[in-house]
C-alpha positions as CSV (number, residue, x, y, z in Angstrom):
1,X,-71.6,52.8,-26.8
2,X,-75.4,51.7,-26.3
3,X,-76.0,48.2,-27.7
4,X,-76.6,48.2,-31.6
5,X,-80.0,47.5,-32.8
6,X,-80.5,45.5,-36.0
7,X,-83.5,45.2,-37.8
8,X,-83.4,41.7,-40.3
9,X,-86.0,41.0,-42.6
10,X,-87.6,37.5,-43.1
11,X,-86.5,35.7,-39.8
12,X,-88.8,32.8,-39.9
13,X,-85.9,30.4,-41.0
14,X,-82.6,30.5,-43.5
15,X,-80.1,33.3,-42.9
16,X,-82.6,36.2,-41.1
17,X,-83.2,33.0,-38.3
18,X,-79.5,32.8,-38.1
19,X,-78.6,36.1,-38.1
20,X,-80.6,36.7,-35.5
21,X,-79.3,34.0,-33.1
22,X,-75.5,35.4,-33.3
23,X,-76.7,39.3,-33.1
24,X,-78.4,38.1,-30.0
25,X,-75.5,35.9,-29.0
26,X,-72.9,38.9,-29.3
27,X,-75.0,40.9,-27.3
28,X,-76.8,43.3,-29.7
29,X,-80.4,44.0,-30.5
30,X,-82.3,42.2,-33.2
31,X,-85.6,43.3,-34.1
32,X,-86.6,40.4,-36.7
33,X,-89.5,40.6,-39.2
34,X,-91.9,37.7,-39.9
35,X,-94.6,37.7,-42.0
36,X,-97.4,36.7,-39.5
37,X,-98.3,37.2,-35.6
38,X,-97.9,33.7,-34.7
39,X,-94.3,33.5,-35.7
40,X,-93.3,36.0,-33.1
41,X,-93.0,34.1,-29.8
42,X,-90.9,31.3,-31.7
43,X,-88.6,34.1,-32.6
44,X,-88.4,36.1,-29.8
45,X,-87.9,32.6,-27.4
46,X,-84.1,32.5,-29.0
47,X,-83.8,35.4,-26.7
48,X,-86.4,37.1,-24.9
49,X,-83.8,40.0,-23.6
50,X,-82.5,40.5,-26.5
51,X,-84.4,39.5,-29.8
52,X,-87.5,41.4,-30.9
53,X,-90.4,40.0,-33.4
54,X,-92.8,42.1,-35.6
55,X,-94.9,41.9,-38.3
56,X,-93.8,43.5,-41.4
57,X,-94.4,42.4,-45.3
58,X,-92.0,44.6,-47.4
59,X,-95.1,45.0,-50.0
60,X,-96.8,47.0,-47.8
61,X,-95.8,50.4,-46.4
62,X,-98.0,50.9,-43.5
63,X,-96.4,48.0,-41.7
64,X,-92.6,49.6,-42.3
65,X,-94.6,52.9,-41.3
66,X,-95.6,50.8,-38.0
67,X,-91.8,49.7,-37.6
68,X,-90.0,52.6,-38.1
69,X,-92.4,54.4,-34.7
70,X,-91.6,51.4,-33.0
71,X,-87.8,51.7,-33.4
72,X,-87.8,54.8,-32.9
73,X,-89.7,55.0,-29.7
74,X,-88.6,51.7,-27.9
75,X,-84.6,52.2,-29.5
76,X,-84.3,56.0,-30.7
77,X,-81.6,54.4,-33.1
78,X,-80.9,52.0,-35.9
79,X,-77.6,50.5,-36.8
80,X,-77.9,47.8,-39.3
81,X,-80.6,47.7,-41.6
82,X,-80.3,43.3,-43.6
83,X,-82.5,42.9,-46.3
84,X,-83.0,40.0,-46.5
85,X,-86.8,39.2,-47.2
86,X,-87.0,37.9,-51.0
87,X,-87.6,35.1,-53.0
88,X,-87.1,33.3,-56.0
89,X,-89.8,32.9,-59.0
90,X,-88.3,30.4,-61.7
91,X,-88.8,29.7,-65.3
92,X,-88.4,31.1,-69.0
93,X,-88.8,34.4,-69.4
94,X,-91.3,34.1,-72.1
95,X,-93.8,31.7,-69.5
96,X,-93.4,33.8,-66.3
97,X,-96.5,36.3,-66.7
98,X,-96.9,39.8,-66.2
99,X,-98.1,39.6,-62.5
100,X,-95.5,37.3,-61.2
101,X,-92.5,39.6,-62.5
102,X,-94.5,42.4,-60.4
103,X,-94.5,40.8,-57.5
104,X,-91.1,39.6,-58.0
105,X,-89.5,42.7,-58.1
106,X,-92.0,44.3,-55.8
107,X,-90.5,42.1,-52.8
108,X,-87.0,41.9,-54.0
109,X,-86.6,45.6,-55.3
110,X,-89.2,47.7,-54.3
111,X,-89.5,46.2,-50.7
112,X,-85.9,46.7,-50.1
113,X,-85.7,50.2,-51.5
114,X,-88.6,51.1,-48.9
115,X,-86.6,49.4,-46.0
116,X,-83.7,52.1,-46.9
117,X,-85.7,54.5,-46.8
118,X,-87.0,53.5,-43.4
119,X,-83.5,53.3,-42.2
120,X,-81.5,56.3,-43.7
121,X,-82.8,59.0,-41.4
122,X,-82.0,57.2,-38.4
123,X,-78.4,56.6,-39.7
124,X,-77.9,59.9,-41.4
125,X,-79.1,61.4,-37.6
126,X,-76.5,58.8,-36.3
127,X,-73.6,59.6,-38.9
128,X,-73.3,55.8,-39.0
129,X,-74.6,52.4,-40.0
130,X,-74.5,49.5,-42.4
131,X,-76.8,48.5,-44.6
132,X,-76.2,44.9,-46.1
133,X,-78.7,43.8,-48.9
134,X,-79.0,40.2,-49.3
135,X,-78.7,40.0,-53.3
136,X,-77.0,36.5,-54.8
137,X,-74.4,35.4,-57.2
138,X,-77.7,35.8,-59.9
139,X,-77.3,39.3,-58.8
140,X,-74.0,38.8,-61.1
141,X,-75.0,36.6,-63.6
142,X,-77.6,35.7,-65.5
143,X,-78.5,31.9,-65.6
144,X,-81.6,30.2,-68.2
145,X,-84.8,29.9,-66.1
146,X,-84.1,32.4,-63.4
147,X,-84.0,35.0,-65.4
148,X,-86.8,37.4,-63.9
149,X,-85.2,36.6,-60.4
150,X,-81.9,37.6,-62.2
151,X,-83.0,40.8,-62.9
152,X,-84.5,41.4,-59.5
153,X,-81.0,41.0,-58.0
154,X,-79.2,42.7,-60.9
155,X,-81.6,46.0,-59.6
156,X,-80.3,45.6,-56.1
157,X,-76.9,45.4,-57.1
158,X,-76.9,48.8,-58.7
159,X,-78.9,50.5,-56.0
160,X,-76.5,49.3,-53.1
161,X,-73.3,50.0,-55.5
162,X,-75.3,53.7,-56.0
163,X,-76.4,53.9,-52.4
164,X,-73.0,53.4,-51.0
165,X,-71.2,55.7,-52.8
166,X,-74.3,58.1,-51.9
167,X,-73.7,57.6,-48.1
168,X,-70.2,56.1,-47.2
169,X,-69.0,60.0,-46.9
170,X,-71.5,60.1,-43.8
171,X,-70.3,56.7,-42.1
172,X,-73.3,54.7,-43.9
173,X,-71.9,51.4,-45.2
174,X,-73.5,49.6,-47.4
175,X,-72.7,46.0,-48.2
176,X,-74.7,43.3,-51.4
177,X,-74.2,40.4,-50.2
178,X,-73.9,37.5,-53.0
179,X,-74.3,34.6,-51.8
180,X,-73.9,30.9,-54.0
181,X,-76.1,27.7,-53.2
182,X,-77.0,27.1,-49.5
183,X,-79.1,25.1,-47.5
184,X,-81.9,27.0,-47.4
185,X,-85.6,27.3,-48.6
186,X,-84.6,29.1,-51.2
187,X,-85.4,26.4,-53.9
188,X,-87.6,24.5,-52.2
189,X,-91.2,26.1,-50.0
190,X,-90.0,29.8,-50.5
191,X,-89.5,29.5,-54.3
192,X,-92.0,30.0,-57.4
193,X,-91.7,27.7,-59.8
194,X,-93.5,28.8,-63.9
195,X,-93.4,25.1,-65.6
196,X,-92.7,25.7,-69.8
197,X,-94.8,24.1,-72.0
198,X,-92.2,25.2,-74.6
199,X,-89.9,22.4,-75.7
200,X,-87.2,25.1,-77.1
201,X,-85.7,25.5,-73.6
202,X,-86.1,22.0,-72.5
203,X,-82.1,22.1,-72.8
204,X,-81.7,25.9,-71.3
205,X,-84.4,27.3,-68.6
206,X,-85.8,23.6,-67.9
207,X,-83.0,21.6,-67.4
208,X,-81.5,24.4,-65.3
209,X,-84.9,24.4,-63.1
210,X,-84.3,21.1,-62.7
211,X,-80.8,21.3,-61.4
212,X,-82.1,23.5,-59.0
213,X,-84.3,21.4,-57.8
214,X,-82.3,18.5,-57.6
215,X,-79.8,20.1,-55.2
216,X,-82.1,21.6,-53.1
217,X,-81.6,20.1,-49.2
218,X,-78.2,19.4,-50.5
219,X,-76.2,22.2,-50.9
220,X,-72.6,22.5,-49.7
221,X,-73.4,26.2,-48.2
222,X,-73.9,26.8,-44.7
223,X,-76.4,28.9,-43.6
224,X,-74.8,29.4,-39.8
225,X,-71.1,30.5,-41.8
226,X,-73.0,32.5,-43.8
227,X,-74.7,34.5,-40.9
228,X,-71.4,34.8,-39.3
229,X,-69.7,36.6,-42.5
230,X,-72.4,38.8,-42.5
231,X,-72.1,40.2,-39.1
232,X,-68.5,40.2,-39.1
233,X,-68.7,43.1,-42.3
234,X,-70.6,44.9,-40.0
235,X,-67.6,45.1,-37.7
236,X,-64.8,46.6,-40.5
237,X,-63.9,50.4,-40.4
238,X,-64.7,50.2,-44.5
239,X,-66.3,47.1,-45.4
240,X,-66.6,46.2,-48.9
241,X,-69.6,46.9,-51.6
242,X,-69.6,43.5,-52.3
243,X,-69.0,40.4,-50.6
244,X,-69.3,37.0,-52.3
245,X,-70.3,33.7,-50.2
246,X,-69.4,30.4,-50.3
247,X,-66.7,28.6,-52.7
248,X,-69.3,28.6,-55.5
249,X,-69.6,31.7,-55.4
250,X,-66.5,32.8,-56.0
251,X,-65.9,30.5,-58.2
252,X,-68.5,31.7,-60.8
253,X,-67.2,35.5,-59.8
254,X,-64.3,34.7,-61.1
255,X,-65.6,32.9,-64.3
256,X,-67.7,36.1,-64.9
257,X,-65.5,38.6,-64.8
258,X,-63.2,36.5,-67.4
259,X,-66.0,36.5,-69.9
260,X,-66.9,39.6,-69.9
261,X,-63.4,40.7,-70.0
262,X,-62.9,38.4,-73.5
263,X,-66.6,39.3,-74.6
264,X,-65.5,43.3,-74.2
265,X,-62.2,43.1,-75.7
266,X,-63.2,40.9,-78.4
267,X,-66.1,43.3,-79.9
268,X,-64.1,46.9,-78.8
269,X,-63.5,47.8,-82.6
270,X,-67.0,47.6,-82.8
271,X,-68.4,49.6,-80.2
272,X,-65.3,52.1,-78.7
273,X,-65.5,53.8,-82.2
274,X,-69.1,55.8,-81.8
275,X,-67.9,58.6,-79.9
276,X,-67.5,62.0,-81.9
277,X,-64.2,62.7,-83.6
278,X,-62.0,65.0,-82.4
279,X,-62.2,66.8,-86.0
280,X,-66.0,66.2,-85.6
281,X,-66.2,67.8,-82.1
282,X,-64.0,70.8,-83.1
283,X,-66.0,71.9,-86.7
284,X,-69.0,71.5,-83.9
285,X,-67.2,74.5,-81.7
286,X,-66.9,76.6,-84.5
C-alpha cells in the first residue's frame, strides 16, 4: 500500500503541529493547513519529504476548491481527513452578538462540514478512510459562559455520529474527538473572549470565564499524547464514534451520562405518556 496522505487543519501550533510531526515521523503524508503563506516553510521544515503546507481558511471555499485539485493531482488519494481548525468565543449567551455566533459556527460547523465534503469523494472512490473531527468535552456538555462554543461542538457531534453511520458500510470511519483541558492556545491567543456587563452571571458565565483563564498555560493535558491517540484510531479495523481525551475528560463523561440518566428517569411520567393510546390509535384505524 502507497503511503497515506493526511490532510490536518490548523497546523500552526496545538494538536494539527503535533499531529503533523508523528504522521511525518511514521512515514505518512501530511498536507497541513495554515492560515497564511508565511507559515508554510516553518511547517514544511519538520519534514521537507514528507510534510506539505497550504493555505486554506475553512470560511472560504475557493481555497478548499484550491486544495482538493492539489490533492488530487500531486496525491490522487486522501486517507484521513482531521478537522481540526476551530476556536473558542466565550461569554453569556445574552452578551455574545449576533455576528460573533456566525462566525463561531461558521469555522467550527460550517468549515468542517465543507472539509467533508472535500474529502468524501476521494474516500468513497477509495472505499476507505477516516475522518476524525476535533469536537471537545463542551461537545457533551454544556458549561455557563461557553455556551455558543457549546453549541458549535454539540452540531459536530451529531454530524460525525450521522456521518458515520452514513459511511462506515463503505470503509469511511469517522471518529469526534473530545478532548478535556490541554495545553494549548485554546484559552489563551486563539480564544474570543465577550466580557458581561451583567452582574446576574457574575457567579455562572463569569466566574467560569475566569477559571478558564486562570488555567490556561497550565493544564494537565498533553498535546504530544493527545496527537498520538489520534493517530493511533486511525490504525483500528473499527474505531470508535467517539473517543474522549485526557483524565478530565472522562471524568466529566462519566458525570454526564449519570445526570442525564437521573434527570430522564426522574421526569419519565411526565414526558413517556404523550404518545397515542393504543385505544386512541385503533378508533383512528377505523
Amino acid at each position: 500500500m502507497s503511503k497515506r496522505v493526511w490532510l490536518i487543519t490548523g497546523c500552526s501550533t496545538g494538536f494539527g503541529r503535533e499531529l503533523v510531526k508523528i504522521v511525518s515521523e511514521q512515514g505518512e503524508i501530511a498536507i497541513g493547513t495554515v492560515r497564511n503563506e508565511n507559515q508554510i516553510k516553518d511547517l514544511e521544515a519538520i519534514n521537507p519529504d514528507l510534510v506539505k503546507g497550504i493555505v486554506l481558511d475553512v470560511q472560504k471555499q475557493d481555497t478548499i476548491d484550491t486544495a482538493s485539485a492539489f490533492i488530487s493531482k500531486e496525491f490522487g488519494r486522501l486517507d484521513v481527513l482531521v478537522n481540526n481548525a476551530g476556536y473558542g468565543t466565550l461569554g453569556p449567551i445574552e452578551e455574545t452578538s449576533e455576528e460573533e455566533v456566525q462566525r463561531q459556527f461558521d469555522v467550527n460547523v460550517f468549515g468542517c462540514v465543507r472539509m467533508i465534503k472535500l474529502a468524501l469523494p476521494f474516500m468513497r472512490k477509495q472505499r476507505s478512510g477516516n475522518i476524525l473531527n476535533i469536537t471537545s468535552i463542551a461537545g457533551l456538555n454544556g458549561f455557563p459562559g461557553v455556551g455558543i462554543y457549546n453549541g458549535s461542538k454539540f452540531a459536530l457531534e451529531g454530524i460525525g455520529e450521522a456521518l458515520a453511520a452514513e459511511t462506515r458500510h463503505i470503509g469511511i470511519n469517522v471518529t469526534n474527538i473530545e478532548p478535556g483541558p490541554f495545553r494549548t492556545d485554546w484559552a489563551g491567543r486563539s480564544a474570543t473572549f465577550n466580557e458581561s456587563s451583567i452582574p446576574e452571571y457574575n457567579e455562572t458565565a463569569t466566574k467560569n470565564m475566569d477559571s478558564i483563564r486562570e488555567v490556561s498555560g497550565n493544564q494537565i493535558g498533553n498535546p504530544v499524547r493527545a496527537a498520538q491517540a489520534m493517530y493511533e484510531v486511525t490504525t483500528i479495523e473499527n474505531p470508535p464514534v467517539h473517543l474522549p481525551l485526557g483524565g478530565p475528560a472522562y471524568k466529566r463523561v462519566a458525570i454526564r451520562l449519570q445526570e442525564f440518566k437521573e434527570e430522564i428517569d426522574k421526569f419519565r411520567e411526565l414526558g413517556r405518556p404523550t404518545d397515542f393510546t393504543e385505544e386512541e390509535l385503533k378508533a383512528m384505524e377505523n
